[in-house]
PyMOL Python script that loads the backbone (N, CA, C, O; Angstrom):
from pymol import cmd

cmd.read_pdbstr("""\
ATOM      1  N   UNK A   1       2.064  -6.476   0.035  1.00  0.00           N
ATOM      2  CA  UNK A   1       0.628  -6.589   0.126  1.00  0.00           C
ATOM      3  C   UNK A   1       0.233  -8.006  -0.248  1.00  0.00           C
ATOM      4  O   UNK A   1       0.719  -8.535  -1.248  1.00  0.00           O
ATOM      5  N   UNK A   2      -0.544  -8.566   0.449  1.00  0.00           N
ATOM      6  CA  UNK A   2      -0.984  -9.941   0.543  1.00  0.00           C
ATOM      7  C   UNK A   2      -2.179 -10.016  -0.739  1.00  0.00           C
ATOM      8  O   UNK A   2      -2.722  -9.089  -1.341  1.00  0.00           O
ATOM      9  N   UNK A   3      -2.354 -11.605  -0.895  1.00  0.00           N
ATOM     10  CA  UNK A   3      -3.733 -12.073  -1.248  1.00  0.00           C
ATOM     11  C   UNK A   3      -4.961 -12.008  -0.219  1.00  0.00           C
ATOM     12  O   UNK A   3      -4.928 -12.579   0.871  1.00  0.00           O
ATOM     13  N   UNK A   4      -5.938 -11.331  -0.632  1.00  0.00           N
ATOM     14  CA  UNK A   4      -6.891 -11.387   1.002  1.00  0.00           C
ATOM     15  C   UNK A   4      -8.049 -12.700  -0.045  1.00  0.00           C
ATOM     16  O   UNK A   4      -8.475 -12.683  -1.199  1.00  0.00           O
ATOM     17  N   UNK A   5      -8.166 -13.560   0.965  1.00  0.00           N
ATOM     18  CA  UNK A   5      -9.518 -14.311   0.460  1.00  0.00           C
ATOM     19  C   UNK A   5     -10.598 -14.246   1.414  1.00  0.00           C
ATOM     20  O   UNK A   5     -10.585 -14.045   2.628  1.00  0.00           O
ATOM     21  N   UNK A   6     -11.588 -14.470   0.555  1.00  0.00           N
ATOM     22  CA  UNK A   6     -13.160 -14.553   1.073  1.00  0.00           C
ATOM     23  C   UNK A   6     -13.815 -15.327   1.722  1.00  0.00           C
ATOM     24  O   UNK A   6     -13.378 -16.474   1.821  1.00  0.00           O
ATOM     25  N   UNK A   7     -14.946 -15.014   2.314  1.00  0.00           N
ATOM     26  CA  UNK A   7     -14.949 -16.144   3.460  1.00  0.00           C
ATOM     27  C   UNK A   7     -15.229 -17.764   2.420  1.00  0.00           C
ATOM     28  O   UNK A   7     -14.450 -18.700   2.603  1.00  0.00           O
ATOM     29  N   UNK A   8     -16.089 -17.865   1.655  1.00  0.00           N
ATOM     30  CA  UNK A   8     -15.898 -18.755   0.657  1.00  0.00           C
ATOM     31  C   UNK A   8     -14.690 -19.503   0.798  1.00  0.00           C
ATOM     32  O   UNK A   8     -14.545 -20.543   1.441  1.00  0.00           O
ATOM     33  N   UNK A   9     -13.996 -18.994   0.260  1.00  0.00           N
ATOM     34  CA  UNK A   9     -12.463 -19.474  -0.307  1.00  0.00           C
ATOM     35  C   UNK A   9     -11.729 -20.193   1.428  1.00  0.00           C
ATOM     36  O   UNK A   9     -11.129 -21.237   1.685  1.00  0.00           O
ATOM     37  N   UNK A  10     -12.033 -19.383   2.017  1.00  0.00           N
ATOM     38  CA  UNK A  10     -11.476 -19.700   3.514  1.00  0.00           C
ATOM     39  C   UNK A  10     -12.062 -20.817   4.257  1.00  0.00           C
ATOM     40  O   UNK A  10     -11.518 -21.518   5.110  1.00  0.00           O
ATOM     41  N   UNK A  11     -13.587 -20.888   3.676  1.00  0.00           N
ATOM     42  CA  UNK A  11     -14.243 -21.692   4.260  1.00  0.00           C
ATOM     43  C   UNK A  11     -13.861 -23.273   3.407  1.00  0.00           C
ATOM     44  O   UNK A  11     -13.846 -24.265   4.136  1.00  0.00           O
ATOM     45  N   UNK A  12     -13.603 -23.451   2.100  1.00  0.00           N
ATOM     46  CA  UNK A  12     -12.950 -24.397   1.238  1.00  0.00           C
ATOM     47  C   UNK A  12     -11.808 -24.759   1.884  1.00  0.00           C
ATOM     48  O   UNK A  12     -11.703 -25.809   2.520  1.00  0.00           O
ATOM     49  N   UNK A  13     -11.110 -24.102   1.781  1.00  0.00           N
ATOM     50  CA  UNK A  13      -9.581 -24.222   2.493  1.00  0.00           C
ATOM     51  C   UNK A  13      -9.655 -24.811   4.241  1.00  0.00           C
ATOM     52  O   UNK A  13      -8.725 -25.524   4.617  1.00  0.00           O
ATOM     53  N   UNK A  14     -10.189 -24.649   4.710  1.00  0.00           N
ATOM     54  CA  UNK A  14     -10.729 -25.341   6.067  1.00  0.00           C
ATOM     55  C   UNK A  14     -11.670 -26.659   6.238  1.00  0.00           C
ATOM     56  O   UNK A  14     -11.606 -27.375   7.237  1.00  0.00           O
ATOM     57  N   UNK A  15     -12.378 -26.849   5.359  1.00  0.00           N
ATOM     58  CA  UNK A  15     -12.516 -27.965   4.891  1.00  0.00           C
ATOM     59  C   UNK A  15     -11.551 -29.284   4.366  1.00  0.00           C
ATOM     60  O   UNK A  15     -11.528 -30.498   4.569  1.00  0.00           O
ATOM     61  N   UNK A  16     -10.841 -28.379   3.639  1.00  0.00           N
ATOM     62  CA  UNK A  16      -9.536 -29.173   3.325  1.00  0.00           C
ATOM     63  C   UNK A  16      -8.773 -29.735   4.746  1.00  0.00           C
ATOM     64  O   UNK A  16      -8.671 -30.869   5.215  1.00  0.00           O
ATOM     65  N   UNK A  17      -8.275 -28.373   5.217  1.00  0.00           N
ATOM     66  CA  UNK A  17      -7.316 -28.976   6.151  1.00  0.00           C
ATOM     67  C   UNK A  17      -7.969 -29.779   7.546  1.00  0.00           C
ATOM     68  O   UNK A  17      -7.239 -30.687   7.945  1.00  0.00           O
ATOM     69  N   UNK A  18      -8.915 -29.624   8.136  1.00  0.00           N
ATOM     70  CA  UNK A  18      -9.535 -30.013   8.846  1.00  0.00           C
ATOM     71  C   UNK A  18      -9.623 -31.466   8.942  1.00  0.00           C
ATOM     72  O   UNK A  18      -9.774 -31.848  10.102  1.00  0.00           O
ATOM     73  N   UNK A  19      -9.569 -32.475   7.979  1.00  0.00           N
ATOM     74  CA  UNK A  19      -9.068 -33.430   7.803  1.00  0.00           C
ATOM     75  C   UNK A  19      -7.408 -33.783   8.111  1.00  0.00           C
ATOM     76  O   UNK A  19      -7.297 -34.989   8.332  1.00  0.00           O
ATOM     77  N   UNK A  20      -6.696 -33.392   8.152  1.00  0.00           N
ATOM     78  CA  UNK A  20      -5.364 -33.381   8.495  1.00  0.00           C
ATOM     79  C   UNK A  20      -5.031 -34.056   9.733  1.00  0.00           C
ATOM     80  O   UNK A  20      -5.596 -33.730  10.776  1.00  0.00           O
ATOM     81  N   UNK A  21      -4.361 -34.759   9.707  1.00  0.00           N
ATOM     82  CA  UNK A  21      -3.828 -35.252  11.170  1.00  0.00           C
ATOM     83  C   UNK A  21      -3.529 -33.986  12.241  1.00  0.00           C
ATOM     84  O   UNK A  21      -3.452 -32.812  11.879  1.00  0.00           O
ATOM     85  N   UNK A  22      -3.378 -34.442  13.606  1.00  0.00           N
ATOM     86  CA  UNK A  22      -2.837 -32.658  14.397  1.00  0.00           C
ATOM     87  C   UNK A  22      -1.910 -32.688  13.868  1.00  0.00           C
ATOM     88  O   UNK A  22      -1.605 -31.753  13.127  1.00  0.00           O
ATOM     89  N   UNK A  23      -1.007 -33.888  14.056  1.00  0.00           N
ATOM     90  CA  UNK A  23       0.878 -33.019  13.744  1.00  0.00           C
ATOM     91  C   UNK A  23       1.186 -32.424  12.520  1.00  0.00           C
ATOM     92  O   UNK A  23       2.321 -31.958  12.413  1.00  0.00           O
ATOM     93  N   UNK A  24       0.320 -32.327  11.449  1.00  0.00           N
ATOM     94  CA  UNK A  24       0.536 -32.049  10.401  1.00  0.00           C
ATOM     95  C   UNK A  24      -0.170 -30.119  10.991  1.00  0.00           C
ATOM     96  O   UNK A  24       0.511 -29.094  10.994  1.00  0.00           O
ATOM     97  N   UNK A  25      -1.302 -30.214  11.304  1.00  0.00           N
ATOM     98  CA  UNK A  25      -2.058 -29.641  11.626  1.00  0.00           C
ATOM     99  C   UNK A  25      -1.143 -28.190  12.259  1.00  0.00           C
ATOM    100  O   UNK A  25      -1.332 -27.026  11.906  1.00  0.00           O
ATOM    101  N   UNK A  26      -0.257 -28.623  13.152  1.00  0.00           N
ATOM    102  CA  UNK A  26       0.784 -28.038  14.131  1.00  0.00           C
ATOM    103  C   UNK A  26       1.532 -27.774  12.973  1.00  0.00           C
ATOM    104  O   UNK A  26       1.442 -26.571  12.732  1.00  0.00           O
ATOM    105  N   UNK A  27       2.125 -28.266  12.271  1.00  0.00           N
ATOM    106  CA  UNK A  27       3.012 -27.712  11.559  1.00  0.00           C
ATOM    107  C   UNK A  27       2.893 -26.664  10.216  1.00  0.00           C
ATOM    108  O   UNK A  27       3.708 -25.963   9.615  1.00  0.00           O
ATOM    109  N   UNK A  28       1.532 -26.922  10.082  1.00  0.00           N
ATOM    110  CA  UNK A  28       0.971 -25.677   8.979  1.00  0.00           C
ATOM    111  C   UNK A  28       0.862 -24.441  10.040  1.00  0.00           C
ATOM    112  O   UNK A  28       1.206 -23.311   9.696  1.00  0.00           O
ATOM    113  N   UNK A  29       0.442 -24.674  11.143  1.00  0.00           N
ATOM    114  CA  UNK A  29       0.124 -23.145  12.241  1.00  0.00           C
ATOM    115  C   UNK A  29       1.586 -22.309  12.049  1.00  0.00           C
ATOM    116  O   UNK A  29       1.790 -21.158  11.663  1.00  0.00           O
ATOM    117  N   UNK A  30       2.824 -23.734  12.627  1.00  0.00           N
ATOM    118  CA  UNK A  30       4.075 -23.064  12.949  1.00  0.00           C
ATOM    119  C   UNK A  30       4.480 -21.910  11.360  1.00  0.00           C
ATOM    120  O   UNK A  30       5.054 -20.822  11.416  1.00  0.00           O
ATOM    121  N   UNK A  31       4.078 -22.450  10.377  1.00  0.00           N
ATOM    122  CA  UNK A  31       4.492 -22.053   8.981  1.00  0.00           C
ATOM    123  C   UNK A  31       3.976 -20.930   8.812  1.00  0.00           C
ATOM    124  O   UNK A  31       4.595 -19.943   8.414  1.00  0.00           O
ATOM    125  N   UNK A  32       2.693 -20.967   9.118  1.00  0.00           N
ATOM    126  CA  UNK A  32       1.680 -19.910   9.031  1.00  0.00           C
ATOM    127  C   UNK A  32       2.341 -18.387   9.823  1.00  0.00           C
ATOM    128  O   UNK A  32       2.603 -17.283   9.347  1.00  0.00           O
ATOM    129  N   UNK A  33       2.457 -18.986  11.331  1.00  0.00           N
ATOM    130  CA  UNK A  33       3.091 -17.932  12.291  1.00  0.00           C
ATOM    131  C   UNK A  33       4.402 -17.170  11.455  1.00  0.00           C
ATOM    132  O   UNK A  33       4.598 -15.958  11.546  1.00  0.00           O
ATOM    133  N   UNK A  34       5.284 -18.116  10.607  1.00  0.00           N
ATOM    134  CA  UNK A  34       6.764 -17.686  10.767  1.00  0.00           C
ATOM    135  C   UNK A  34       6.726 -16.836   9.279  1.00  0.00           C
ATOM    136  O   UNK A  34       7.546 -15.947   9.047  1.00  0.00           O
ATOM    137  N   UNK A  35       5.571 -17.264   8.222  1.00  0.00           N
ATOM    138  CA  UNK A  35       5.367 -15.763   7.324  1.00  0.00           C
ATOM    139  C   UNK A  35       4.833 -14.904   8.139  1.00  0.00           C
ATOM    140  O   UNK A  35       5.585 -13.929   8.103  1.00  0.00           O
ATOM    141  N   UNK A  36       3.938 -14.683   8.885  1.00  0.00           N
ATOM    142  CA  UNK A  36       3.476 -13.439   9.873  1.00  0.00           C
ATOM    143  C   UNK A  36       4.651 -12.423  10.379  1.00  0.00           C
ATOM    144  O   UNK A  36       4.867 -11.267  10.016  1.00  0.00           O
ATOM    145  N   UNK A  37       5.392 -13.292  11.408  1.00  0.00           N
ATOM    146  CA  UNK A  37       6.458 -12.647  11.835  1.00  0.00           C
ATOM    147  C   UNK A  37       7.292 -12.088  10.577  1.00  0.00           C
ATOM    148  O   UNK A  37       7.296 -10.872  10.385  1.00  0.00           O
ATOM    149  N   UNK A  38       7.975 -12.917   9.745  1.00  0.00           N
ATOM    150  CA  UNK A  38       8.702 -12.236   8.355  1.00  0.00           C
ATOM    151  C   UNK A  38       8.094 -10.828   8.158  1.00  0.00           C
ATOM    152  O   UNK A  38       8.730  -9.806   8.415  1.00  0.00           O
ATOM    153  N   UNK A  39       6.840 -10.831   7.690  1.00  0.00           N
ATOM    154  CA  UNK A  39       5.987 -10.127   6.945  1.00  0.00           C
ATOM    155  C   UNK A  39       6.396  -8.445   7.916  1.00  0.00           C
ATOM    156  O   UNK A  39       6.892  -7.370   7.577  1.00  0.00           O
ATOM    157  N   UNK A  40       5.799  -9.078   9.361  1.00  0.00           N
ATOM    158  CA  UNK A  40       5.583  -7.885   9.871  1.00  0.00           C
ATOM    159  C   UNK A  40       6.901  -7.362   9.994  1.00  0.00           C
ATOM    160  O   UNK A  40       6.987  -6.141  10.127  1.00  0.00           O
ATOM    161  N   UNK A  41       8.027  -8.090   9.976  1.00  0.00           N
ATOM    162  CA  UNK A  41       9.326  -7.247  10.857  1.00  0.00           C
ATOM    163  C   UNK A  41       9.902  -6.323   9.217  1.00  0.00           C
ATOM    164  O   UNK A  41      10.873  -5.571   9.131  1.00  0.00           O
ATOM    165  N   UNK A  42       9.132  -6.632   8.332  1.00  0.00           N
ATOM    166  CA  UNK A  42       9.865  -5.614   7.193  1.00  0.00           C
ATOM    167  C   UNK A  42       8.915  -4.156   7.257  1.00  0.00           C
ATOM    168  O   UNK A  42       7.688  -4.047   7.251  1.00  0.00           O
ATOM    169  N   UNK A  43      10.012  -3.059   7.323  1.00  0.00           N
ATOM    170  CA  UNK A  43       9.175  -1.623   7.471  1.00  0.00           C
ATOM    171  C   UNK A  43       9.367  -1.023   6.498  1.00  0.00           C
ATOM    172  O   UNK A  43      10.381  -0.400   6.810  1.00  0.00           O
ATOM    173  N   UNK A  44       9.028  -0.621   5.090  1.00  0.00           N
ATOM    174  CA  UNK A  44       9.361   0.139   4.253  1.00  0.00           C
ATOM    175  C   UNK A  44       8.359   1.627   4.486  1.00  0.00           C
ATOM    176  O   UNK A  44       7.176   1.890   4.704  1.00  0.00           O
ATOM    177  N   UNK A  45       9.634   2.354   4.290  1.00  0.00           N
ATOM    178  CA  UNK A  45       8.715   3.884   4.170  1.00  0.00           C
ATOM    179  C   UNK A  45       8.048   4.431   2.718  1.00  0.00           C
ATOM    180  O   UNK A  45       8.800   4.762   1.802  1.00  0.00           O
ATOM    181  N   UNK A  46       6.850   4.487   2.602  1.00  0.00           N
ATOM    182  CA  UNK A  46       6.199   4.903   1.142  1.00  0.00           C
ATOM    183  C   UNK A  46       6.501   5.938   0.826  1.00  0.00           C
ATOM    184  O   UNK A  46       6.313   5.910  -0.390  1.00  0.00           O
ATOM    185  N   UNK A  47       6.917   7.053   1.114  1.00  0.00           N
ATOM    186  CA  UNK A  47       7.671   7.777   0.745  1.00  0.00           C
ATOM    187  C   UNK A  47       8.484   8.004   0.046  1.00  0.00           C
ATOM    188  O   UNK A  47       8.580   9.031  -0.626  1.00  0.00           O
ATOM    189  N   UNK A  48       9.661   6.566   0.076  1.00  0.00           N
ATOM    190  CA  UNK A  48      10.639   6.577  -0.861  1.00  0.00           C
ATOM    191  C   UNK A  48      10.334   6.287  -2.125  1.00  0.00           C
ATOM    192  O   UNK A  48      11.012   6.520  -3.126  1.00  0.00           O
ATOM    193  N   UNK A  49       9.031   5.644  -2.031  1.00  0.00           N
ATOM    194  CA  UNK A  49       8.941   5.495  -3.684  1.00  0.00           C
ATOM    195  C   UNK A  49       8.585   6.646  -4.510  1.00  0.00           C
ATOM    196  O   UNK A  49       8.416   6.590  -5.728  1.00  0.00           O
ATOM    197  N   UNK A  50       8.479   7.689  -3.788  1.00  0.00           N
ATOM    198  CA  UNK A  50       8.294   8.871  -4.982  1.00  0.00           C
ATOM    199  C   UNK A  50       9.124  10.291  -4.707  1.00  0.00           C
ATOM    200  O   UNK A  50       9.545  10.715  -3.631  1.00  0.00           O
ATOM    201  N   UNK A  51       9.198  10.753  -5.735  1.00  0.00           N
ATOM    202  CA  UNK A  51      10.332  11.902  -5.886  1.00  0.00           C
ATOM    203  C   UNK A  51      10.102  12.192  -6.921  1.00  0.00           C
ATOM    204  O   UNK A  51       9.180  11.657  -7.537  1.00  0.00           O
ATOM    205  N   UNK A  52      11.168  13.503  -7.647  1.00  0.00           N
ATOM    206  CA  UNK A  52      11.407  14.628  -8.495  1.00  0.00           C
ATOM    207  C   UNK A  52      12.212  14.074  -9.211  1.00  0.00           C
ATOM    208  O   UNK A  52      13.085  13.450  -8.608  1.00  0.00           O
ATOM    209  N   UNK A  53      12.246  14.065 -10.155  1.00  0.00           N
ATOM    210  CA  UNK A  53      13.710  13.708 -10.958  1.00  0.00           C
ATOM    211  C   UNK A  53      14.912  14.688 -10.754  1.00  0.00           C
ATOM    212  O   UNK A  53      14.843  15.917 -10.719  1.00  0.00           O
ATOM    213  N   UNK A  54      16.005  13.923 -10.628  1.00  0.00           N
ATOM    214  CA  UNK A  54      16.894  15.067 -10.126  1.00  0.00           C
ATOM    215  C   UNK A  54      17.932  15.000 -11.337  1.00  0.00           C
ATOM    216  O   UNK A  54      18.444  13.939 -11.695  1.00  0.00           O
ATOM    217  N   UNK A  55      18.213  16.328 -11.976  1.00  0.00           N
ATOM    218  CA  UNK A  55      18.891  16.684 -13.108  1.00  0.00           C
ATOM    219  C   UNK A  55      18.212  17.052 -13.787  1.00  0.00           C
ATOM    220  O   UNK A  55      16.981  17.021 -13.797  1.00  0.00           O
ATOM    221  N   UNK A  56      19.779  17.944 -15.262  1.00  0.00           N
ATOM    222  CA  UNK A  56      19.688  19.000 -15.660  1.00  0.00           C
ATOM    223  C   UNK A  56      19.341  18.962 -16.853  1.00  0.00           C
ATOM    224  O   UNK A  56      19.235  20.042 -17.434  1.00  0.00           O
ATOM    225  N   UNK A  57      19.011  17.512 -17.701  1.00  0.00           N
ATOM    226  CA  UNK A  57      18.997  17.596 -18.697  1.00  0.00           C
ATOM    227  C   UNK A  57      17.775  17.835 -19.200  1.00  0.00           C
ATOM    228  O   UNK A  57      16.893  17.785 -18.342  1.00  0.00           O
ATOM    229  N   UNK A  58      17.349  18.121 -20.486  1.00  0.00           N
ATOM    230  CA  UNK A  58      16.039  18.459 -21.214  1.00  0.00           C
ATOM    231  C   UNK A  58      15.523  17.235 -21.625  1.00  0.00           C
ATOM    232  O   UNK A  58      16.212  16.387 -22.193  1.00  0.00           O
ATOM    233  N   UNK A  59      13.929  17.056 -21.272  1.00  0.00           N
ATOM    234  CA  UNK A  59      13.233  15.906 -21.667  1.00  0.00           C
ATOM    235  C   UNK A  59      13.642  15.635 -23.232  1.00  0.00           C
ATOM    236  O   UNK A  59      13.521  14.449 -23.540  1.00  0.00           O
ATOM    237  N   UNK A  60      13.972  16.255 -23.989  1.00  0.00           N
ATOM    238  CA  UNK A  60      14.333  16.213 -25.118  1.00  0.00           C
ATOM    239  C   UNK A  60      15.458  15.358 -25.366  1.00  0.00           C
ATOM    240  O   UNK A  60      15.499  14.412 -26.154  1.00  0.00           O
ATOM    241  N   UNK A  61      16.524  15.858 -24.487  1.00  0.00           N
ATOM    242  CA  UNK A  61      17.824  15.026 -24.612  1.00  0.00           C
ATOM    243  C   UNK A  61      17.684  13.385 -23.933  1.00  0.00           C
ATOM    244  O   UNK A  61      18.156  12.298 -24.267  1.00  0.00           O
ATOM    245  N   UNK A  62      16.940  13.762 -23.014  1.00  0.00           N
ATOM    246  CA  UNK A  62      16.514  12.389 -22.094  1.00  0.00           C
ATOM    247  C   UNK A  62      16.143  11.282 -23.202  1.00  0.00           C
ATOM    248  O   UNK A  62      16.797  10.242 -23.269  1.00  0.00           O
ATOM    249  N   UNK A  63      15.045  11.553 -24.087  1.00  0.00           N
ATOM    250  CA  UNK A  63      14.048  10.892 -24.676  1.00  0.00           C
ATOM    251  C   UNK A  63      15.221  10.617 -25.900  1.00  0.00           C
ATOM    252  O   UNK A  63      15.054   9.514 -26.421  1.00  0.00           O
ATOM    253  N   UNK A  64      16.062  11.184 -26.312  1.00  0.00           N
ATOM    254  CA  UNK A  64      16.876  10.851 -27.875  1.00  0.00           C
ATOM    255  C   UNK A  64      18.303  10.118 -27.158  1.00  0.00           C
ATOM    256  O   UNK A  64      19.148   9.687 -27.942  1.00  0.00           O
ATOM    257  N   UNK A  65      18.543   9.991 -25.698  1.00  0.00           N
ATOM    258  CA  UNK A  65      19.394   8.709 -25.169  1.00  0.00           C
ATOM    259  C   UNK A  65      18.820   7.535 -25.195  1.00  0.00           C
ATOM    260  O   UNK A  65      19.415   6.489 -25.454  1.00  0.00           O
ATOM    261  N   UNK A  66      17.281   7.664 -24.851  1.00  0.00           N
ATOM    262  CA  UNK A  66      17.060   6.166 -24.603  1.00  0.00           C
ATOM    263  C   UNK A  66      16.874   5.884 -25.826  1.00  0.00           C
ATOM    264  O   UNK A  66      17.230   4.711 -25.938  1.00  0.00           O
ATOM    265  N   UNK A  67      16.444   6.354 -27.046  1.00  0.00           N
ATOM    266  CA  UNK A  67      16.136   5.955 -28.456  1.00  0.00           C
ATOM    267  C   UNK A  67      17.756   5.376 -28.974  1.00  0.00           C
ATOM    268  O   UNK A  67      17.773   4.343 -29.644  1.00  0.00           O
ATOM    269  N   UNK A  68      18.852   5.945 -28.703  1.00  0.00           N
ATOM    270  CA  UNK A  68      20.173   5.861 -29.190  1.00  0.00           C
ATOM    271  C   UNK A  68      20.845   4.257 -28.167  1.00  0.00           C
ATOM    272  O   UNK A  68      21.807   3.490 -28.208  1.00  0.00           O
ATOM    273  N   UNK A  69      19.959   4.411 -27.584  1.00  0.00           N
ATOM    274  CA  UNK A  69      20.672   3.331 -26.167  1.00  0.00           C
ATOM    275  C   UNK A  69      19.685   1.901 -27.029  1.00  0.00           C
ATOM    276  O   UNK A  69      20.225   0.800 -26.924  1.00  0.00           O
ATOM    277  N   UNK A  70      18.435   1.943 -27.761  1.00  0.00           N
ATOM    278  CA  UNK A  70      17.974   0.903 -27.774  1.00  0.00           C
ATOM    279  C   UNK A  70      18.567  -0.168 -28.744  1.00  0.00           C
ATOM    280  O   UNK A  70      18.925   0.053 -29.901  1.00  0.00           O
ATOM    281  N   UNK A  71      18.595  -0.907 -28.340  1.00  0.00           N
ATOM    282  CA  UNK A  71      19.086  -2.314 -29.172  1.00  0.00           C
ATOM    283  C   UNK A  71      18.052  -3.461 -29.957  1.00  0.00           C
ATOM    284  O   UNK A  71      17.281  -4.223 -29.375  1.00  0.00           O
ATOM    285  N   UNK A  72      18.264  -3.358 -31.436  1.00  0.00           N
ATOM    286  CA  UNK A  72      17.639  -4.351 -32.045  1.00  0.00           C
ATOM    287  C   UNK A  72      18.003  -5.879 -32.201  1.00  0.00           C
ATOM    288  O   UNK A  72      18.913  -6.298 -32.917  1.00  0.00           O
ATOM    289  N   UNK A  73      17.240  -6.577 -31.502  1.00  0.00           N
ATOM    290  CA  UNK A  73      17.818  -7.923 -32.340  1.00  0.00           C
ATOM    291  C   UNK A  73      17.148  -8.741 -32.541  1.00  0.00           C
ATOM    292  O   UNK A  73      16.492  -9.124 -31.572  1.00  0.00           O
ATOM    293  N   UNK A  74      16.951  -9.398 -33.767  1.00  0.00           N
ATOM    294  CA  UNK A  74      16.139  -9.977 -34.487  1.00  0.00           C
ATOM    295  C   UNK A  74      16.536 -11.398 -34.887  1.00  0.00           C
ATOM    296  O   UNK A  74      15.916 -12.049 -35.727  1.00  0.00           O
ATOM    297  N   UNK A  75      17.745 -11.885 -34.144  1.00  0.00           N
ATOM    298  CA  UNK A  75      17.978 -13.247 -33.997  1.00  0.00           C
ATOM    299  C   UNK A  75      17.152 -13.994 -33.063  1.00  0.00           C
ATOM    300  O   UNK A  75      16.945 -13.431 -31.988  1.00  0.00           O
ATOM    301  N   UNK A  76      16.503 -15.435 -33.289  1.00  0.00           N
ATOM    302  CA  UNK A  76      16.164 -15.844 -32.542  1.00  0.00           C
ATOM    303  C   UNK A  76      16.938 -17.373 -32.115  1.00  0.00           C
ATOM    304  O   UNK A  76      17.415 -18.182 -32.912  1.00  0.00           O
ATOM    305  N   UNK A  77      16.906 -17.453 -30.995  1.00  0.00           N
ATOM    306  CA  UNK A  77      17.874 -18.367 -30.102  1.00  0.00           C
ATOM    307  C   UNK A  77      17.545 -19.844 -30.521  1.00  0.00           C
ATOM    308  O   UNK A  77      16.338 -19.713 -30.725  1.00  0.00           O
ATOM    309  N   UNK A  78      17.820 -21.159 -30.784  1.00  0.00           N
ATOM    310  CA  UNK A  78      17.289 -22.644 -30.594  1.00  0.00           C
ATOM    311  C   UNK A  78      17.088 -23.013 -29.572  1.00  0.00           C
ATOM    312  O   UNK A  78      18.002 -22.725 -28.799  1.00  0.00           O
ATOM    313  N   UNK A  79      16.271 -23.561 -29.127  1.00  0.00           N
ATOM    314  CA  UNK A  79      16.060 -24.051 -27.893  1.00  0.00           C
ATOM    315  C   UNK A  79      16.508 -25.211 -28.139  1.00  0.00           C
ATOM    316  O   UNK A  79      16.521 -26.068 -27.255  1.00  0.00           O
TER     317      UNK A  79
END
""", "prot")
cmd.dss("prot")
cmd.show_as("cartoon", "prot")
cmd.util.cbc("prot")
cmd.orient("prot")
């Protein structure tokens, strides 16, 4: 999901470039086009991001692994 800007913001930004030489001009379009294409050729299905948890264990046991799994450390590094 993108940044969407406003006509404001769009209208600033065109101001800007509008000054630009063409060949420069041409080469922000080509840039522009080749995130488009990227963007569009990726298909993710939303779907996959959600599900059931799968397994047998009890929220109970779940919740006293990750407490046993956590690590303290209270050294700090020198930069």
């Amino acid at each position: 999901m993108g940044f969407v800007l406003t006509y404001k913001i769009l209208d600033k930004y065109f101001r800007f470039l509008f000054r630009l030489d063409n060949k420069s001009k041409k080469r922000l379009i080509i840039r522009l086009i080749e995130t488009i294409e990227v963007r569009s050729g990726k298909k993710h299905d939303f779907k996959e991001l959600f599900g059931a948890w799968e397994g047998n264990e009890k929220a109970e046991d779940i919740i006293s692994e990750i407490k046993r799994s956590r690590v303290e450390n209270r050294e700090m590094e020198d930069f």
